[in-house]
N, C-alpha and C positions, 0 to 999 in steps of 0.2 A: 226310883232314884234315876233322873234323867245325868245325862254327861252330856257338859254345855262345847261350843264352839272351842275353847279355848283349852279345856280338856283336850280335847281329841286331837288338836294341833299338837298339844304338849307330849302326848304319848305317839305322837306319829315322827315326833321329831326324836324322843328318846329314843323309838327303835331305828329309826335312820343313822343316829349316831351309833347305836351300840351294833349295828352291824360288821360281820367282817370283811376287810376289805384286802383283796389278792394282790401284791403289788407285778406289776406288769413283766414280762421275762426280757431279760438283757441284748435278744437278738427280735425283738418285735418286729422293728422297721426292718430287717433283711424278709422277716417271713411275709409283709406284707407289700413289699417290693417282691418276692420269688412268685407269690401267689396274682398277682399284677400282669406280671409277662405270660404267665400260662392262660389269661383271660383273654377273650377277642376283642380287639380295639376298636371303636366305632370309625369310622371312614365315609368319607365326603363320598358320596353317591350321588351319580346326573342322573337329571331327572328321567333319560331313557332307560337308565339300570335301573331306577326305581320301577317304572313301567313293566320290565319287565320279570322282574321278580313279583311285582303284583299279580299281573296275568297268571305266572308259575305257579303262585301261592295258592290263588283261588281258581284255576284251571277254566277260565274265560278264556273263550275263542280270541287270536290275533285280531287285533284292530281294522286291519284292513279286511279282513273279513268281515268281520259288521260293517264297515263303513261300503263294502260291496254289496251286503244283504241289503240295508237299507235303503240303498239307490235302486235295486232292483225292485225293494217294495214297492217303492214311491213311484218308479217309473209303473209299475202293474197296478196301483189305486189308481194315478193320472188317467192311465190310458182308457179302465174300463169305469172312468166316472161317466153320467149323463153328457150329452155336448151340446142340448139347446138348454143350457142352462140362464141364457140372456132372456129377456122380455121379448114377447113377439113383437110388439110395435114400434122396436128401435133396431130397425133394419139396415144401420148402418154399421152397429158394430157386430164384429164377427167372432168365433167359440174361437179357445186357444188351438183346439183340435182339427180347426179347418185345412189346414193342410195336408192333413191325412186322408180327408175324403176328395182330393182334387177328382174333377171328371175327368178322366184322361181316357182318350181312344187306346185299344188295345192296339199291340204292336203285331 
């Protein structure tokens, strides 16, 4: 004996009806006004308090310290890249690095 579609709305509806239902206490809204103020309120954060509480969060090194790291990298790949990287038979342009080997007589 199958129970069709309209059965089982019918019996889902009788027990929704015949349920009991708690009528609500006469100081609701103070408790939910008391419990309210003992919550933390969200608050307009700039964008550098966000920064910094990120970093805090996940205990990433200060900015400027990568931003230091980095340029020290970059400048140590630059320096110890190849420097006849141009074609030999275009003798007119010169490495970025050519100032660094000027011939200069010793002092």
């Amino acid at each position: 004996m199958s129970i069709t579609r309209d059965q089982k709305e019918q019996k889902l509806e009788i027990m929704l009806q015949s349920r009991r239902l708690e009528p609500a206490s006469p100081d609701l809204a103070e408790q939910i006004v008391h419990k309210a103020r003992h919550l933390p309120q969200n608050q307009t954060v700039s964008l550098t308090q966000w920064m910094k509480r990120l970093f805090a969060e996940f205990h990433l090194p200060r900015p400027a310290y990568v931003l230091a790291g980095a340029l020290i990298f970059g400048f140590v790949v630059g320096y110890t890249a190849p420097q006849n990287t141009t074609p030999t038979d275009d003798a007119d342009s010169l490495s970025v690095q050519s100032f660094l080997n000027a011939d200069e007589d010793e002092l």
